[in-house]
Residue, then its C-alpha position, 0 to 999 in steps of 0.5 A: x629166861x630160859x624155858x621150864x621142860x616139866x617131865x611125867x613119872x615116866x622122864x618123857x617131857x610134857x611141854x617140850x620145844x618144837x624145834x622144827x616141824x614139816x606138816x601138820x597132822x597125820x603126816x607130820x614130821x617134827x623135831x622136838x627138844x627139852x633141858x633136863x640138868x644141863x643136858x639136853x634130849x631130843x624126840x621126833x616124830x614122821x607119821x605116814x599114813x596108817x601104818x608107816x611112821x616112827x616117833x620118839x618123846x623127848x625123854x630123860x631116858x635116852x643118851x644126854x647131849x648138848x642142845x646142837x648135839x640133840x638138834x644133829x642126832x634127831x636130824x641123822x634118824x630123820x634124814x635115814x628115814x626120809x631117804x628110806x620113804x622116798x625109795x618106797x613105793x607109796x600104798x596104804x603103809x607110805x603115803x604121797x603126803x608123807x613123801x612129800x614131807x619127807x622130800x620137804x625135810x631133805x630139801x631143809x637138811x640139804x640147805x641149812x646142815x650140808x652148807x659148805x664151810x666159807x673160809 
């Protein structure tokens, strides 16, 4: 049986799945997924301290995908992102935690999506 996603008047998923998570906390970095009709939405989110971070919810609003395709398009905006923290110096806007998240989600992106195809 599949999961029930309930969306708010705004189309934003209220219990969406956590797909994958790195931390916890105020430098968490985390992809989240939710069905709505057959199509599927994507959120993320990578928190760094006071200032630095961005985040999406899954919402209803955005661009419908397939769930791999939901999975791929949250793990582009990540991936530009972590490579973007880890040039940045770290002061109060770009913590180490969040560096070290970020390190963390390369390594995990680096093992699992860029694995060469075996024929």
């Amino acid at each position: 049986m599949s999961k029930e996603f309930t969306f708010n008047q705004h189309n934003v998923c209220l219990n969406p799945e956590l797909y994958k998570q790195w931390g916890e906390g105020i430098d968490s970095w985390y992809i989240t997924l939710c069905e709505f009709e057959g199509n599927w939405y994507y959120g993320y989110r990578m928190s760094g301290g006071i200032a630095m971070g961005s985040s999406s919810p899954c919402s209803t609003s955005g661009n419908p995908f397939t769930r791999e395709g939901a999975i791929e398009k949250a793990t582009e905006i990540l991936k530009a992102n972590a490579e973007l923290a880890l040039r940045k110096p770290v002061d109060i806007n770009n913590s180490a935690e969040h560096k070290k998240y970020a390190k963390m989600f390369l390594e995990w992106y680096n093992s699992t999506i860029l694995q060469p195809t075996l024929f």
